[in-house]
NUPANU-533460 format. One line per field, with one value per residue (C-alpha): x, y, z; residue number from 1. Coordinates in Angstrom, 3 decimals. Layout:
N
px c(X  ...)
py c(Y  ...)
pz c(Z  ...)
paba c(NUM  ...)
***
This chain:
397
px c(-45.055  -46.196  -48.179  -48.155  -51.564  -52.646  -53.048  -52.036  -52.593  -54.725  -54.997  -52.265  -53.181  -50.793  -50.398  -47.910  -45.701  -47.536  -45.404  -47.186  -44.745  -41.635  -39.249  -36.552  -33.171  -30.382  -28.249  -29.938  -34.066  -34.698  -36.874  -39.127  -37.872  -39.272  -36.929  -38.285  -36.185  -36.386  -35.053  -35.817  -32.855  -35.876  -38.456  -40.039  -37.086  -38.916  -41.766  -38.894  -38.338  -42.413  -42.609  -39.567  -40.314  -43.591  -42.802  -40.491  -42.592  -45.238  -42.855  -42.882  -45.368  -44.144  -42.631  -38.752  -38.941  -39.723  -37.017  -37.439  -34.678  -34.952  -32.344  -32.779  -31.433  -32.153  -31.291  -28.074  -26.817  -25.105  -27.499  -27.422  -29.893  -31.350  -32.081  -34.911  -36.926  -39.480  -39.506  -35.959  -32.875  -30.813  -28.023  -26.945  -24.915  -24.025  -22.189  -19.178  -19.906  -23.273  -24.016  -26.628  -30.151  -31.541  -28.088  -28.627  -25.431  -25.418  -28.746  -28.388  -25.273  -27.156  -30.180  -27.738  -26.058  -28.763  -30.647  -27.369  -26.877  -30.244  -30.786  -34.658  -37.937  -39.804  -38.766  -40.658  -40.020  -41.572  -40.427  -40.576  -40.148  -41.365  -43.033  -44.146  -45.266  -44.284  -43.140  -39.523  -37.886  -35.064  -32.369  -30.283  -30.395  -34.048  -35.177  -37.841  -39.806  -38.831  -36.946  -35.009  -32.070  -28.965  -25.871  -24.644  -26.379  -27.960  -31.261  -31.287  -29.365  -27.944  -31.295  -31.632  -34.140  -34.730  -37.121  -39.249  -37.763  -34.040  -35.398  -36.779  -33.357  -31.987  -34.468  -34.466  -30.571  -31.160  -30.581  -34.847  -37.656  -39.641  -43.510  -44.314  -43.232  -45.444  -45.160  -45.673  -45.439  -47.423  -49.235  -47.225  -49.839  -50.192  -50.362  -46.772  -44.942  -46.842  -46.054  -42.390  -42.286  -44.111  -40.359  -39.335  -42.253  -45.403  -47.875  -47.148  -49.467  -49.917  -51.980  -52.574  -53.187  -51.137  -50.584  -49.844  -46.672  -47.299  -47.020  -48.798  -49.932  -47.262  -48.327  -51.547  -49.426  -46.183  -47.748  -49.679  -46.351  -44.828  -47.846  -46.995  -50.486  -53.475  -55.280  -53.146  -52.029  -55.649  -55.803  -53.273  -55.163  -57.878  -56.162  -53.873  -57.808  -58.913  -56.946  -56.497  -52.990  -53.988  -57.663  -56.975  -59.076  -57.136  -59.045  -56.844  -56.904  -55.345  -55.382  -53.532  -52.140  -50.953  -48.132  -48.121  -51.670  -50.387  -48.989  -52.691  -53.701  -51.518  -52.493  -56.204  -55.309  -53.658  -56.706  -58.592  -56.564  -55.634  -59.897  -60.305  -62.138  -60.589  -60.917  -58.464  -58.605  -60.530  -63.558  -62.412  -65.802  -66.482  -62.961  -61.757  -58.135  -55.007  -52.719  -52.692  -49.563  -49.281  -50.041  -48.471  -50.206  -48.828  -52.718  -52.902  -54.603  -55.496  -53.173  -53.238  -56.925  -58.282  -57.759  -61.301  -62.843  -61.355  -62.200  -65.593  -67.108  -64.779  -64.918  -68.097  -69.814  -68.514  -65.238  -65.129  -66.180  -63.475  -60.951  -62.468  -62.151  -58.437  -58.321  -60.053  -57.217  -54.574  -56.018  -57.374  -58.422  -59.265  -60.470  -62.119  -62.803  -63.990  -61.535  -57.570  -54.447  -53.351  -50.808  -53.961  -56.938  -59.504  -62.618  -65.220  -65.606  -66.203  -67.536  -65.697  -68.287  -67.441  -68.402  -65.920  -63.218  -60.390  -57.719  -55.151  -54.424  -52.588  -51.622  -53.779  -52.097  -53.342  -52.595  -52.990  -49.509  -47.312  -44.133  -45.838  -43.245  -40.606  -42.403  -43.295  -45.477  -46.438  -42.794  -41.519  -44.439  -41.866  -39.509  -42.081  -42.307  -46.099  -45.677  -46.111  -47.092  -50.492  -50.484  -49.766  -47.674  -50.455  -52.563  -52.884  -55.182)
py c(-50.031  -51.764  -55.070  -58.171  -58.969  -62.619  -62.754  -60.056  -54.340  -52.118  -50.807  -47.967  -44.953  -42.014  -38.071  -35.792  -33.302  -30.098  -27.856  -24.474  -23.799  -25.055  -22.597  -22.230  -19.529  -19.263  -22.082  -24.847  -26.720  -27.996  -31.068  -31.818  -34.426  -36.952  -38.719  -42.206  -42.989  -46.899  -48.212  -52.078  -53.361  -54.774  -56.525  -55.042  -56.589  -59.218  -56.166  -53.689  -55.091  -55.113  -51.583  -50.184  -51.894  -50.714  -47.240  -47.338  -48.454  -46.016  -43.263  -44.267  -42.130  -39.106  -36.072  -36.008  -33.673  -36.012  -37.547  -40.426  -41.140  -44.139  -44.656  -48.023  -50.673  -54.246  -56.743  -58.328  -55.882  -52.220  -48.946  -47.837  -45.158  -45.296  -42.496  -43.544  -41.402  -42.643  -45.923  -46.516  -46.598  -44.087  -44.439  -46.557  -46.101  -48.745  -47.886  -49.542  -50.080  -50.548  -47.046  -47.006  -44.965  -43.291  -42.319  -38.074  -37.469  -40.250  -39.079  -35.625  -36.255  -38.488  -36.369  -32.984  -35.277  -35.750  -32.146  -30.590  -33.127  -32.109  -28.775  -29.317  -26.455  -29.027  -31.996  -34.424  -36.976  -39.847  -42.414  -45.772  -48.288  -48.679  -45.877  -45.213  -41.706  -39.384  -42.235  -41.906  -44.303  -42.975  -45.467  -44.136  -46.515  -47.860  -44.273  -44.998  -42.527  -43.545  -47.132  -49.074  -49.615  -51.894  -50.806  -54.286  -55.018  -57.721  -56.336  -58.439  -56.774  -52.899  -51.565  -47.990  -45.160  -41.458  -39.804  -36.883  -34.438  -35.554  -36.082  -32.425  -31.415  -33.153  -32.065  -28.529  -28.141  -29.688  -26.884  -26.698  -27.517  -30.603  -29.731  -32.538  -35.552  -38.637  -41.387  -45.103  -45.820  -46.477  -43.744  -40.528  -38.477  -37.378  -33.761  -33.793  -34.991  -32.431  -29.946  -31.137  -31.367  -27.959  -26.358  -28.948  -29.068  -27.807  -30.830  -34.092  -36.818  -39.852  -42.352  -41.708  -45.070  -48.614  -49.144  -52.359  -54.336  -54.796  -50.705  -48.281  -49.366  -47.227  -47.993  -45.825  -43.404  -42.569  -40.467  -37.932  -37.531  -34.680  -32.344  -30.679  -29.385  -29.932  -31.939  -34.490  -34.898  -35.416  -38.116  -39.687  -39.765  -41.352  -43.952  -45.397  -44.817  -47.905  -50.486  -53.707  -56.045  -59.011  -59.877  -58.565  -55.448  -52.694  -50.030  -47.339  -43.710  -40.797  -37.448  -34.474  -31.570  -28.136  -27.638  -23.984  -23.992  -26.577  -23.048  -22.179  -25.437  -25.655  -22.102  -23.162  -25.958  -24.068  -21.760  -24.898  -25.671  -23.020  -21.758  -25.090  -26.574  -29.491  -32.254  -33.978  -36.817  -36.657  -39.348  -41.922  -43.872  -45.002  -42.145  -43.259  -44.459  -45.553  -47.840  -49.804  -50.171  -51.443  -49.064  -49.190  -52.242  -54.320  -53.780  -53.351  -49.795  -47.365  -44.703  -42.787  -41.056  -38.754  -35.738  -34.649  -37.436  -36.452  -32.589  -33.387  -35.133  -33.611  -29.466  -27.242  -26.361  -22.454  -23.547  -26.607  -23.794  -21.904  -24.987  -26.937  -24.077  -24.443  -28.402  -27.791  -25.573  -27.442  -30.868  -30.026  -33.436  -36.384  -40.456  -42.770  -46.412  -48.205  -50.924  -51.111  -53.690  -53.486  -55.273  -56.240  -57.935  -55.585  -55.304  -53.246  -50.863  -47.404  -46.294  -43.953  -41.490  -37.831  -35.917  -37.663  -38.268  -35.875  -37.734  -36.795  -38.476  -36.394  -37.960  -36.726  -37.229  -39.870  -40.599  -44.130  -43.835  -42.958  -44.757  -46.836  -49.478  -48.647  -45.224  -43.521  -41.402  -38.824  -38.095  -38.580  -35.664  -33.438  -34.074  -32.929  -29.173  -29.531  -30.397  -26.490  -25.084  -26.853  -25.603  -29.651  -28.580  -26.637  -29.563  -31.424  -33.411)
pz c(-11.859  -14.694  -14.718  -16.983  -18.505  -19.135  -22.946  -24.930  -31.423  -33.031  -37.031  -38.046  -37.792  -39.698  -39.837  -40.337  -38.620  -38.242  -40.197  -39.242  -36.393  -37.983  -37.671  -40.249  -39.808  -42.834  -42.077  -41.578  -41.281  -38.064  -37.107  -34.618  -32.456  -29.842  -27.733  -26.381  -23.322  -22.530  -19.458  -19.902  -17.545  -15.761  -15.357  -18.629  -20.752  -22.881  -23.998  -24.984  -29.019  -29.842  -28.581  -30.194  -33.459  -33.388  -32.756  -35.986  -38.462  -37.177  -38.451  -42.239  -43.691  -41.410  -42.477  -43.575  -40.900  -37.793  -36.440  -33.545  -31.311  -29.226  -26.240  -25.040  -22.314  -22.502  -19.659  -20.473  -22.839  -23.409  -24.155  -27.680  -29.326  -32.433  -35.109  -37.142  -39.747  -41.982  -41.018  -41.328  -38.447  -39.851  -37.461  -34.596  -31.479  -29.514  -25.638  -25.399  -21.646  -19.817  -17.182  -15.040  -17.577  -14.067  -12.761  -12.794  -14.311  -17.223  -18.158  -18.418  -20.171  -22.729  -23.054  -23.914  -26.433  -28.679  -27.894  -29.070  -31.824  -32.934  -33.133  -33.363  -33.166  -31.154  -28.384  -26.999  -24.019  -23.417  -20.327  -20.940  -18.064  -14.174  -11.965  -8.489  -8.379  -6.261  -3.605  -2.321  -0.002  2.298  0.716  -1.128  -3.914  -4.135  -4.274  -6.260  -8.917  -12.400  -13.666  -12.658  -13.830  -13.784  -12.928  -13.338  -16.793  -14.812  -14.318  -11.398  -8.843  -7.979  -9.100  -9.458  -9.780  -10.281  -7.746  -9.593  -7.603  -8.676  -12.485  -12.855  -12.112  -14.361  -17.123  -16.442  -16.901  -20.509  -23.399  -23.756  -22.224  -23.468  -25.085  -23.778  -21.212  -21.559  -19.135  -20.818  -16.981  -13.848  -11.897  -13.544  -13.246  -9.801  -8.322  -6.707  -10.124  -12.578  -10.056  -9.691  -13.282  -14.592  -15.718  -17.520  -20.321  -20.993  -20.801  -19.077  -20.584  -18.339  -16.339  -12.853  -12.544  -12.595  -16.664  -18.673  -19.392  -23.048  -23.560  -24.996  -28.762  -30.868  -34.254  -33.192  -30.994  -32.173  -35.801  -33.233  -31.017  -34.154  -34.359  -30.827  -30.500  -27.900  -30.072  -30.541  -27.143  -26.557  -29.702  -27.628  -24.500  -26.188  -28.448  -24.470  -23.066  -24.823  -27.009  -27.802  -27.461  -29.607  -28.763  -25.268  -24.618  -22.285  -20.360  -19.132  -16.863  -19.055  -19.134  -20.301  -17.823  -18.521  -15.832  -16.775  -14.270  -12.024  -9.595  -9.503  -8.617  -5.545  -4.826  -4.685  -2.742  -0.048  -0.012  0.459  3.055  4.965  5.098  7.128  4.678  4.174  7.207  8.746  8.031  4.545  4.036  1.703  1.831  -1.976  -3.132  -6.128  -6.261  -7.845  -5.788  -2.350  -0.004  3.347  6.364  9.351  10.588  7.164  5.890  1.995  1.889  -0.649  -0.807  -4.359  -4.300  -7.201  -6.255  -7.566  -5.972  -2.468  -2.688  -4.165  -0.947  1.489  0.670  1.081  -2.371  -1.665  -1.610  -4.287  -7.054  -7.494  -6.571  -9.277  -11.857  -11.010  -11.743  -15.044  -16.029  -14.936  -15.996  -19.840  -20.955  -19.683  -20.332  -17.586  -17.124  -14.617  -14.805  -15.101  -14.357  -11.004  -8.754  -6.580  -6.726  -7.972  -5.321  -6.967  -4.185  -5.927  -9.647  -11.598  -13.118  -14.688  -11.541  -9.366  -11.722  -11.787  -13.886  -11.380  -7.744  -4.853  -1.297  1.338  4.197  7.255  10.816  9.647  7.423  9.869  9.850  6.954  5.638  2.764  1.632  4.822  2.842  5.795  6.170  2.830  1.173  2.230  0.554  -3.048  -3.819  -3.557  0.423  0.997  -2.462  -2.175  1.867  2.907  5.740  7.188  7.169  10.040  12.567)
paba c(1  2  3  4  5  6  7  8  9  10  11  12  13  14  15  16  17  18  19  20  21  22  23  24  25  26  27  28  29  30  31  32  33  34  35  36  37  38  39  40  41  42  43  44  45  46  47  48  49  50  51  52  53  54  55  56  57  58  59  60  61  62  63  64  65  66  67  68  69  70  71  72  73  74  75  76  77  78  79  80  81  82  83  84  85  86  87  88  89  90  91  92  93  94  95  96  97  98  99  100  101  102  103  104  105  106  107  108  109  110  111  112  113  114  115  116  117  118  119  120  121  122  123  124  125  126  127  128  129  130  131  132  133  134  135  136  137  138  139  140  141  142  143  144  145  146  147  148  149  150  151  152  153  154  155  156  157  158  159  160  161  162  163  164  165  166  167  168  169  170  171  172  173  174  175  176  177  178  179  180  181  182  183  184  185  186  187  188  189  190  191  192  193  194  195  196  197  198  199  200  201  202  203  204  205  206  207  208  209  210  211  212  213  214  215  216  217  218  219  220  221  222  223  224  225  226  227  228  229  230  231  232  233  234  235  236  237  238  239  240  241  242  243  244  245  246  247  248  249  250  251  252  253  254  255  256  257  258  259  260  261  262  263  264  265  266  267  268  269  270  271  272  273  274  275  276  277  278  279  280  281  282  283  284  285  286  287  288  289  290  291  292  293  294  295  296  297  298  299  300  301  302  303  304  305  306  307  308  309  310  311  312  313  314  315  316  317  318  319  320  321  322  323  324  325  326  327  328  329  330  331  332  333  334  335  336  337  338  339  340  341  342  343  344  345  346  347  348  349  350  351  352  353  354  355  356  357  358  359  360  361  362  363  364  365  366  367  368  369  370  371  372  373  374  375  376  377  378  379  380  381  382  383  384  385  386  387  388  389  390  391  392  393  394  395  396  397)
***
């Protein structure tokens, strides 16, 4: 979910594409492309033409080799996709009929299109619109994950999202897998997604926190999204870390994973877990965390804890160690602050420091959630491949 802020964008910044692992064969150069995928048939509508003329004027200094393709929905209106390089839309395609951006079949359909069309060394994803996480509801239409979308072009009514589970499907039938997914969306980066995710791209970039209506600032961004390299998916981390929207400073939780060490992760969780290390339930007192939702007594409760924080004061030094040498592999870089825009009213009640920081939340299941409204999260964990990767199935009161 993404949240309005009161008053609302930073100097450009500009590089080029790294060209050291363009690969070339006898017929023809490929590019390195990044595919923005905006679904603003929501809520988000009236932020969608800053961000995506932003994000093409940051390309004009680029390489002739960086192509941006934006796919976009707008409330009220047909999808089209734009082709821009160097600052200029070389080509537009407008849908002759709305379809539904987080319908499975629609989007892989869209997402071969321009992969094929594009026969490119290097993609890039990045998800523009709502998020929830890892949180599923059981109806079959408000299934939460990433979105919405309008069926209707309404943005009103018929809502529609992709769970994680349902999206890395989708991804991994593409023709490659994406370097890199970044979510310009609320509370991405969580344990369950990057797991769900890890065989669709290499490093998911995200906040594993709520995030901002106004968007990440792309003039800054979008230059660092064609190197493909650590460094600049760290550049990135810091530019969304802290940023200004007019005079309005924004504070933001970002970090960088590796889902190639997210296996090893759940593995050390499941160690964790199945030594008895880990109590049941886990001590929350002063946890840092992401998101509230309402418990089964319609309280507003925390819910999304770092997963650091949790493991830190819950698990014996012994058996934190080796754990925590997992995180740090999985979760390569990192940016706090102690203060971010959420759909509640912020209280105050922890401090985010660098030992108990983790850039990452996971759901740590509660007696207190049971039959918890809409999500039902102790039931709905399940239905995430981390349930029994990271040993949650073994855990119990």
């Amino acid at each position: 979910m993404k949240y309005l802020l009161t008053v609302l964008c930073g100097f450009m910044l500009f590089a080029s594409c790294n060209e050291d692992n363009e690969v070339t064969d006898d017929t023809e150069s490929k590019e390195n492309t990044v595919i923005v995928y905006v679904t603003g048939d929501n809520s988000l509508n009236d932020f969608v033409d800053e961000n995506v003329n932003d994000a093409i004027s940051a390309t004009e200094h680029l390489d002739d080799s960086c192509r941006l393709v934006m796919i976009v929905d707008k409330r009220y209106a047909k999808p089209y996709i734009l082709e821009v390089k160097k600052g200029v839309v070389e080509k537009r395609t407008d849908y002759d009929k709305d379809f539904t951006m987080t319908d499975p079949a629609e989007m892989k359909e869209v997402l071969t299109s321009v992969m094929n069309e594009h026969k490119s060394n290097n993609f890039g994803l990045l998800l523009w619109g709502h998020s929830t996480g890892w949180f599923i509801e059981s109806d079959s239409v408000k299934t939460r994950g990433y979105g919405p979308d309008s069926e209707s072009g309404t943005g009103q009514t018929s809502s529609k999202w992709i769970n994680f589970p349902t999206l890395a499907s989708v991804l991994e039938s593409l023709p490659l897998k994406f370097e890199y997914i970044i979510g310009d969306c609320c509370l991405l980066q969580c344990a369950e997604v990057a797991y769900e995710l890890r065989n669709s791209t290499h490093y998911l970039i995200g906040s594993p926190a709520e995030t901002t209506s106004v968007g990440f600032p792309y003039k800054q961004i979008v230059p660092y999204l064609f190197d493909f390299s650590e460094s600049s998916y760290f550049k990135i981390a810091d530019i969304g870390n802290h940023y200004y929207y007019d005079t309005e400073e924004i504070t933001l939780p970002l970090s960088v994973v590796k889902t190639s060490a997210m296996q090893d992760l759940a593995s050390a969780t499941k160690g964790v877990i199945e030594a008895g290390a880990l109590p049941y339930p886990v001590s929350t007192s002063d946890a840092v965390y992401y998101f509230k939702w309402y418990d089964k007594k319609n309280v507003k409760t925390p819910i999304m804890y770092d997963i650091r924080s949790i493991m830190k004061r819950n698990v014996a030094t012994n058996h934190y160690t080796q754990w925590e040498k997992a995180l740090d592999a999985a979760v390569i870089y990192k940016k706090r602050c102690n203060k971010w825009i959420t759909s509640y009213q912020w209280t105050d009640d922890f401090a985010v420091t660098d030992d108990n920081y983790g850039g990452m939340s996971m759901y740590f299941p509660m007696e207190k959630m049971d039959g918890m409204p809409y999500y039902d999260c102790n039931e709905n964990i399940k239905k995430m491949q981390w349930y029994e990767a990271a040993g949650i199935d073994k855990y119990t009161k």
